[in-house]
FIRO-925446 format. One record per residue (C-alpha): residue number from 1; x, y, z; residue in three letters. Coordinates in steps of 0.1 Angstrom, whole numbers. Each point is the difference from the previous one (the first is absolute). Layout:
% FIRO-925446
REC   i     X     Y     Z  aa
REC NUM     X     Y     Z ALA
...
% end
This chain:
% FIRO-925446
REC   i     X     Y     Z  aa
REC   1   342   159   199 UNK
REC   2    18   -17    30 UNK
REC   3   -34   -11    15 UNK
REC   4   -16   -13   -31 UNK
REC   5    33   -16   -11 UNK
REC   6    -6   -23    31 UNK
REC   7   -39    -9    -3 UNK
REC   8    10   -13   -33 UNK
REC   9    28   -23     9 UNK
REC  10   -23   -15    26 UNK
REC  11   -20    -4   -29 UNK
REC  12    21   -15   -22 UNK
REC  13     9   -29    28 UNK
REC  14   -36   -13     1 UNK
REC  15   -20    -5    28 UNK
REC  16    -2   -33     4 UNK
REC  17   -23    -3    30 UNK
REC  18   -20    22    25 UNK
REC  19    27     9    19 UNK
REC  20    18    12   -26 UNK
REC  21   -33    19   -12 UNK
REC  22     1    15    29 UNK
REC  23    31    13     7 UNK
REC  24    -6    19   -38 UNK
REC  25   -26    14    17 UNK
REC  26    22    13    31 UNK
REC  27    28    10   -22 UNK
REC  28   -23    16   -26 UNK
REC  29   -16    26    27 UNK
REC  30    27     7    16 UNK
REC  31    20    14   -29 UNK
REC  32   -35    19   -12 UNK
REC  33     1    17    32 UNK
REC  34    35    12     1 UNK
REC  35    -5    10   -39 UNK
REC  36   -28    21    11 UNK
REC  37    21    14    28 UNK
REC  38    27     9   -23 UNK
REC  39   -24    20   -23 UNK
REC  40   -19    17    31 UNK
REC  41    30    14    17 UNK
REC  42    30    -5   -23 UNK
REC  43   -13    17   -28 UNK
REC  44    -3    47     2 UNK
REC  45   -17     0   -29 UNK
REC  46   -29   -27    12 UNK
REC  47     4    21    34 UNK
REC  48   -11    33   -19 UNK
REC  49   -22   -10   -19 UNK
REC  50   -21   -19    26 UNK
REC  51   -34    12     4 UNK
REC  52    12     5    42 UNK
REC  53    26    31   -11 UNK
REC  54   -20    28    16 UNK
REC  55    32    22     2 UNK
REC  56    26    14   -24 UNK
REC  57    22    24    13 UNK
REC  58    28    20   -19 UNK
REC  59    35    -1    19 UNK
REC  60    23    13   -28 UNK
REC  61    21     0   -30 UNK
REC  62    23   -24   -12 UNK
REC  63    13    -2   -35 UNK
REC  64   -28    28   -15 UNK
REC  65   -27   -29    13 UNK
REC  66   -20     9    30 UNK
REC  67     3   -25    30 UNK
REC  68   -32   -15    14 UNK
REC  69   -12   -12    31 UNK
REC  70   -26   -29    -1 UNK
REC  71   -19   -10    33 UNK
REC  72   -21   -27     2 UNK
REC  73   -29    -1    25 UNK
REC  74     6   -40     5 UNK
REC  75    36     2     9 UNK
REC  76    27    20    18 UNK
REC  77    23    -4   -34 UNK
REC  78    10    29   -14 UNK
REC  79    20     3   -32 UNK
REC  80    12    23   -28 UNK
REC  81    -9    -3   -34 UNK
REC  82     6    25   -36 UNK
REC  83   -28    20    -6 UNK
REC  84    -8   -20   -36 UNK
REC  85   -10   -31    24 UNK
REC  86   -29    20    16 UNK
REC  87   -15    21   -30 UNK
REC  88   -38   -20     6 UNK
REC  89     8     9    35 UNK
REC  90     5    34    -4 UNK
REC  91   -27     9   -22 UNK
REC  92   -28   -17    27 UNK
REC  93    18    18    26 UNK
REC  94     7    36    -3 UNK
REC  95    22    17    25 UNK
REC  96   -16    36    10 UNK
REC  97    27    29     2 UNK
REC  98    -7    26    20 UNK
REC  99     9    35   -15 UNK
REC 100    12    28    26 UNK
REC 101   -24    28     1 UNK
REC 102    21    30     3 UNK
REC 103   -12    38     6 UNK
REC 104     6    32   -18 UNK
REC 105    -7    33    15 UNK
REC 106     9    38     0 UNK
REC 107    18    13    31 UNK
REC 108    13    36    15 UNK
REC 109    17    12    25 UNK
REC 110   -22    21    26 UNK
REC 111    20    31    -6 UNK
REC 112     8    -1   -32 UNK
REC 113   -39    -4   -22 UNK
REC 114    14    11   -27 UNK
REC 115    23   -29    -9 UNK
REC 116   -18   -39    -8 UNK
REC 117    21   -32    -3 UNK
REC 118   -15   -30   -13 UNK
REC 119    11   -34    22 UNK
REC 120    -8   -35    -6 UNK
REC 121    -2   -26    32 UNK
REC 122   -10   -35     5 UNK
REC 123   -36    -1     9 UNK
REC 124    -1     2    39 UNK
REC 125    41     6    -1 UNK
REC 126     7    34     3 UNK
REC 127    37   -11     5 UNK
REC 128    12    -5   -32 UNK
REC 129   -19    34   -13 UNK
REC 130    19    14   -29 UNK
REC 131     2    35   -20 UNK
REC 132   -12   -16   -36 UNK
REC 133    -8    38   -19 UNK
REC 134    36     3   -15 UNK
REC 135    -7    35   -14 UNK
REC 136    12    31     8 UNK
REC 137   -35    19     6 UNK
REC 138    13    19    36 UNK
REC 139   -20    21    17 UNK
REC 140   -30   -20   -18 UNK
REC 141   -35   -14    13 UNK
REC 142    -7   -34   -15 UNK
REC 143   -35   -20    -8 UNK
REC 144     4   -34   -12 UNK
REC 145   -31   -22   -17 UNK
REC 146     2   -35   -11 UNK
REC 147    -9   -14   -36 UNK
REC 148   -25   -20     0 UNK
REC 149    22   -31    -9 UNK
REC 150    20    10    32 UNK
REC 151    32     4   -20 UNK
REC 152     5    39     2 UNK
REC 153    -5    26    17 UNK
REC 154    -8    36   -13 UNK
REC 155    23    24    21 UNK
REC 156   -15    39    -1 UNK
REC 157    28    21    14 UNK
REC 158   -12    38    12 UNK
REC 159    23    27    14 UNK
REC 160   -13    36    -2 UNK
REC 161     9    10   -36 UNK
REC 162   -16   -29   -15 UNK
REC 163   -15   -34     1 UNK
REC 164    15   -32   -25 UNK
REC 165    -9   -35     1 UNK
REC 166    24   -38   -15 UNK
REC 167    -8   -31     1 UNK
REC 168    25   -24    18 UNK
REC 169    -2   -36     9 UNK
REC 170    -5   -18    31 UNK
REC 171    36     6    13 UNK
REC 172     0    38   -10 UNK
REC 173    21     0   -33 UNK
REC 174   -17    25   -23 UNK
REC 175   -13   -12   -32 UNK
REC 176    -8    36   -14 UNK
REC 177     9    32     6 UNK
REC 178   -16    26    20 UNK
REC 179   -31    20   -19 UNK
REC 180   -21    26    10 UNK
REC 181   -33    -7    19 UNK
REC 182   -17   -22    32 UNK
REC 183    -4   -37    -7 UNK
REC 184   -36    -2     4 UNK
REC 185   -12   -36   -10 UNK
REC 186    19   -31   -20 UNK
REC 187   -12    -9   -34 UNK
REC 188   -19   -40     6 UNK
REC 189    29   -17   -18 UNK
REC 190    25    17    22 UNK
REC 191    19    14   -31 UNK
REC 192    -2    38    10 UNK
REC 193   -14    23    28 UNK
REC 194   -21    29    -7 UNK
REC 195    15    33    15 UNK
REC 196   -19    33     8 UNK
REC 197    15    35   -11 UNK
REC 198   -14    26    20 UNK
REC 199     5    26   -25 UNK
REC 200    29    22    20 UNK
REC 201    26   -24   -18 UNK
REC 202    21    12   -28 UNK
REC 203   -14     6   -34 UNK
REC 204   -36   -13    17 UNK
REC 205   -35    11   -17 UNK
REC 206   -19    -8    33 UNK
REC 207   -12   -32    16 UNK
REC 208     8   -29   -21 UNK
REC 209    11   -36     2 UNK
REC 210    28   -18   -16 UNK
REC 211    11   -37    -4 UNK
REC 212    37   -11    12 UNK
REC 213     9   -35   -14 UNK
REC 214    22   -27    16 UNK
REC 215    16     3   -34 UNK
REC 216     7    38     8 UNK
REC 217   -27    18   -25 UNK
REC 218   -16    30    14 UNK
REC 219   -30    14   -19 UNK
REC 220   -30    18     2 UNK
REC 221   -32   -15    10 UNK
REC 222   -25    21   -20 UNK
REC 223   -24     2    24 UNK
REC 224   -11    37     8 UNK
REC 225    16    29    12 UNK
REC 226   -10    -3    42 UNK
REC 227    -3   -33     0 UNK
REC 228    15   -10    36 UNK
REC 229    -3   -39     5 UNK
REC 230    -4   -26   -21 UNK
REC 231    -1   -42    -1 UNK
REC 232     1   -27   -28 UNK
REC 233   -23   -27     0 UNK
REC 234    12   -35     0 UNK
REC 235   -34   -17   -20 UNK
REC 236    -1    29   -32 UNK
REC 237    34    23     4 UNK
REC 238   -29    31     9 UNK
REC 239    14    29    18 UNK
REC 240   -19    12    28 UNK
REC 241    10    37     5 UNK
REC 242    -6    31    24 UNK
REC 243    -1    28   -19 UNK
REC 244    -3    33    21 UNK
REC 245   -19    37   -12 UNK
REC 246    31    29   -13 UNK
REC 247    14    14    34 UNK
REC 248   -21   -21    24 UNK
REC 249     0   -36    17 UNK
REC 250   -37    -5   -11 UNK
REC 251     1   -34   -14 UNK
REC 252   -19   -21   -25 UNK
REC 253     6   -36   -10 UNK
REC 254     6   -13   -33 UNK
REC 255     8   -31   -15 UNK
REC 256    17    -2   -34 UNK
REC 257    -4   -32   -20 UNK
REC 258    28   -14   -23 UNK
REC 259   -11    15   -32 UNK
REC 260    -1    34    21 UNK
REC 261   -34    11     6 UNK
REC 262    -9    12    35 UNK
REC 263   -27    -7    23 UNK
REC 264   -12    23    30 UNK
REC 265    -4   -28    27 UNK
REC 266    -4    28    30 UNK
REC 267    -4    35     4 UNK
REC 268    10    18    26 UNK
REC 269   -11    27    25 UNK
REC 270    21    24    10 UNK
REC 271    24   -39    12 UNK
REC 272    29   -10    -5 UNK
REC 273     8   -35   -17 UNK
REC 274    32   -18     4 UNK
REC 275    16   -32     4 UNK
REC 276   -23   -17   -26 UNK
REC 277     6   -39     1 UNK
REC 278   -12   -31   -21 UNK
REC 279    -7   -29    12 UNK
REC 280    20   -28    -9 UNK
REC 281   -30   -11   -29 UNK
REC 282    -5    35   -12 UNK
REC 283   -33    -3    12 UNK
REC 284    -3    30    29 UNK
REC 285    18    25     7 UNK
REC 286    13    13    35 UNK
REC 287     4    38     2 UNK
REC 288     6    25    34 UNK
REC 289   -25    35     3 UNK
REC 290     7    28    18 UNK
REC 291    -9    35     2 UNK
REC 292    23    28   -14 UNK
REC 293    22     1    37 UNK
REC 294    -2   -34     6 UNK
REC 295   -18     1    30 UNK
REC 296     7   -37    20 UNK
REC 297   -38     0     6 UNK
REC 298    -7     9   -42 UNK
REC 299    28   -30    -6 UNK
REC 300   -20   -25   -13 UNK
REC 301     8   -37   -21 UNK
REC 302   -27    -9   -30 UNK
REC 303    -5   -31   -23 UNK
REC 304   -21     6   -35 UNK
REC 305    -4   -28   -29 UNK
REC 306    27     8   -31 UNK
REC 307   -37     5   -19 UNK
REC 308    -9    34    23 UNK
REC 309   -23   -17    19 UNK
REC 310    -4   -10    35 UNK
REC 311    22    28    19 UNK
REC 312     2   -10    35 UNK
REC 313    20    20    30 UNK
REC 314    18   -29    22 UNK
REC 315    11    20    30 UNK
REC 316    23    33    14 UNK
REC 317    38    -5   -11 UNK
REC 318    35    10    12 UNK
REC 319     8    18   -35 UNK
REC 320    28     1   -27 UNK
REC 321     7   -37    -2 UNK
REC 322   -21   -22   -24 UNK
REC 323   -25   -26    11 UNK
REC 324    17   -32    -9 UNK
REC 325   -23   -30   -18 UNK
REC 326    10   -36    12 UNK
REC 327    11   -24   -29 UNK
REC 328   -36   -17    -6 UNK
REC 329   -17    36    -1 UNK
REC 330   -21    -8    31 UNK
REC 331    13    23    24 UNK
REC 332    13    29     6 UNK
REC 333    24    14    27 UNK
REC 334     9    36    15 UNK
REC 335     2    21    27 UNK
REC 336   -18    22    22 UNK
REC 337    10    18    29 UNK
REC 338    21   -22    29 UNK
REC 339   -10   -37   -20 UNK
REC 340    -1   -17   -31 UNK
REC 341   -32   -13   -17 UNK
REC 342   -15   -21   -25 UNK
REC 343   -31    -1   -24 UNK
REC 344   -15   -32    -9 UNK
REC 345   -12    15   -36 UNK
REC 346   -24   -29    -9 UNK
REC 347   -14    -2    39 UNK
REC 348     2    36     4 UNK
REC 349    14    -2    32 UNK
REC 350    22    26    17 UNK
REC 351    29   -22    27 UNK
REC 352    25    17    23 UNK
REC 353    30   -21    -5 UNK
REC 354    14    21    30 UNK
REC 355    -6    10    36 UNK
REC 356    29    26     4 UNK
REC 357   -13    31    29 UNK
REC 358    16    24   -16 UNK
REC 359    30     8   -25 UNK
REC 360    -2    -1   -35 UNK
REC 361     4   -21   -31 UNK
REC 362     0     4   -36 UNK
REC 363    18   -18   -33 UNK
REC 364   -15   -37    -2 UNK
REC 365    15   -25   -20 UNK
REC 366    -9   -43    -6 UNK
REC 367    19   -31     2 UNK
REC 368     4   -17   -29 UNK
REC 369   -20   -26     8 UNK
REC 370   -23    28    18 UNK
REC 371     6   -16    33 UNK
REC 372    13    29    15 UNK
REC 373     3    35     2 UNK
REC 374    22    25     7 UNK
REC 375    -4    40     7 UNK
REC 376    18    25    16 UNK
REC 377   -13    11    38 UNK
REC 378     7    36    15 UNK
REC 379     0     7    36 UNK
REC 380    15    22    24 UNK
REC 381    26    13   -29 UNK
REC 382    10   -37    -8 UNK
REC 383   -11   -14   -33 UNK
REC 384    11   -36    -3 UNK
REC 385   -16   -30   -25 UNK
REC 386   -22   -24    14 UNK
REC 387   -13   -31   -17 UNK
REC 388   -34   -18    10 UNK
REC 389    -7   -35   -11 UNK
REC 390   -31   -20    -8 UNK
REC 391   -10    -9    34 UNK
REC 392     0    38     7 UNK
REC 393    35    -2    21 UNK
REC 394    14    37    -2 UNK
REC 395    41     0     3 UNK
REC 396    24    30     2 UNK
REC 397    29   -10   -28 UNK
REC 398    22    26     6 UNK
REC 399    13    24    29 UNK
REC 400    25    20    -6 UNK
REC 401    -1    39     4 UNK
REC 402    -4     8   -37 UNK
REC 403   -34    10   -14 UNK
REC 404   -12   -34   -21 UNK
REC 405   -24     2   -31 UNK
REC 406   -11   -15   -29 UNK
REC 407     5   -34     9 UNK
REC 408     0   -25   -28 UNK
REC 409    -2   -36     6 UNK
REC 410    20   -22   -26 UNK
REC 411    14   -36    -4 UNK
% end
């Protein structure tokens, strides 16, 4: 108001002749310039909005109103404005935050393999390992597996006398209680696990599967007497199911559609059929063949169509650990002898992600994002996780003496 209040009394005086005309002129720019000054670098809100901010950074909390720091490419200025005086700001420029990939595993002591703890680290920290399985399972094994909205974890705990599984969360508070059976696969919506009963539990009628709930229900599947695996599909809720001949491991494959009729997809011979696995479309299914003793050399990794058709054997397999589908349904990852592999399903092609000379590894598990892997590596009576990234870097993550497995990759 200052400036303008001035042009007009030079104004109002007249201008009476060119010199005065000009010395309007003079006056005139001169208070323009420091006007535009005074909006340039006077103003925060002018400063934030300028189409130069390229940087917003948060530096606290003041009053319940976050604290913002606005740099502008042009200038060395720096200043601090309220969080309302940026909102255009914000919204074209999103500030990534990184999330903290930690790592869940099962660990024993050497001389005690009986007995399993559960511990939770930072992802490359094995520092700040903790004990997360509050429970008072001693003298227990443990195998963990991870919902598929990596939010739980299905603990199985086995002693001798019997084998129970519960569902806990990421930081090992149980959610259920303990119920009979193995937790053999996660239903697609991560709501319950399916859990095999061998038939030696109490008040058993044979092989059977049951459902445990994150809401604690525990009930019968009602799929046959001997059946001994079992998945749901994502795309139609179908159950593909194992179901083995009375007394025997000879196995046939079924799947059971939702109004329960069954279908025979394959037929064995005198095999055995475990581990069977969806693909993340219902689409195909991954399964693992053996022969009655499980001979390495008889160990073998399939892929057939969810119609029956198109049964295909991959490669040889490290055994009793599913093959594990990557999120799009394009590949598939497990184990065989010293190294890890991976099937390109719609190529066909077979890739060593792995070089190790010797040892052995077993129980794979993906990133979120599917960027990397980790899997547990045996050799020379050590068994420690190892992780191995995109670009096919392999890194030991922990190196303790205690025997590592099941590691599960979680953020």
């Amino acid at each position: 108001m200052y400036c303008w209040g001035m042009v007009y009394m030079v104004q109002m005086n007249g201008m009476k002749n060119l010199k005065t005309e000009t010395l309007f002129v003079a006056i005139t720019s001169i208070f323009l310039i420091i006007f535009i000054l005074d909006i340039t670098f006077g103003n925060p809100q002018a400063k934030a909005m300028d189409s130069d901010v390229t940087e917003i950074v948060e530096l606290g909390i003041d009053n319940n109103e976050k604290i913002l720091e606005v740099e502008n490419m042009n200038s060395d200025v720096s200043v601090e404005i309220k969080d309302e005086d940026v909102t255009e700001a914000l919204a074209e420029k999103e500030i990534p935050i990184e999330k903290e990939s930690s790592l869940i595993y099962v660990s024993e002591l050497v001389n005690n393999f009986g007995h399993s703890v559960i511990n939770k680290e930072s992802m490359g920290d094995s520092s700040d390992a903790v004990t997360i399985d509050k429970d008072n399972f001693d003298n227990y094994r443990k195998f963990i597996y991870l919902s598929p909205n990596r939010e739980l974890i299905a603990v199985t705990v086995s002693s001798e006398e019997k084998t129970e599984t519960y569902i806990a969360d990421l930081e090992g508070n149980m959610i259920t209680d303990v119920k009979p059976g193995y937790a053999i696969s996660w239903l697609p919506d991560s709501t319950g696990v399916l859990l095999f009963l061998s038939g030696f539990e109490e008040n058993a009628r044979g092989r059977q599967i049951y459902y445990l709930n994150v809401n604690g229900k525990y009930y019968d599947s009602k799929l046959p007497i001997g059946v001994a695996n079992a998945d749901v599909s994502s795309k139609d809720k179908s159950i593909v199911y194992t179901l083995t001949k009375t007394g025997t491991d000879d196995s046939t494959i079924y799947i059971r559609d939702t109004k329960g009729k069954d279908k025979l997809l394959l037929e064995g011979d005198k095999n055995i059929f475990a581990w069977v696995r969806f693909s993340p479309n219902g689409d195909k299914i991954a399964f693992l063949k053996s022969d009655f003793a499980i001979n390495e050399e008889k160990s073998e990794i399939w892929v057939i169509n969810s119609d029956g058709s198109g049964a295909e054997r991959i490669s040889g397999v490290n055994w009793n650990y599913p093959p594990v589908w990557s999120s799009d349904g394009a590949k598939i990852i497990f184990t065989k002898g010293a190294n890890l592999w991976k099937y390109d399903v719609n190529q066909k092609a077979l890739i060593s992600l792995t070089n190790f000379g010797d040892g052995f590894v077993e129980q794979t598990n993906y990133s979120r994002d599917g960027n990397e892997i980790v899997f547990s590596r045996e050799i020379n009576g050590s068994r420690q996780i190892w992780s191995i990234d995109e670009m096919g870097e392999a890194e030991q993550l922990t190196h303790d003496e205690q025997l590592k497995s099941y590691p599960l990759l979680v953020d």
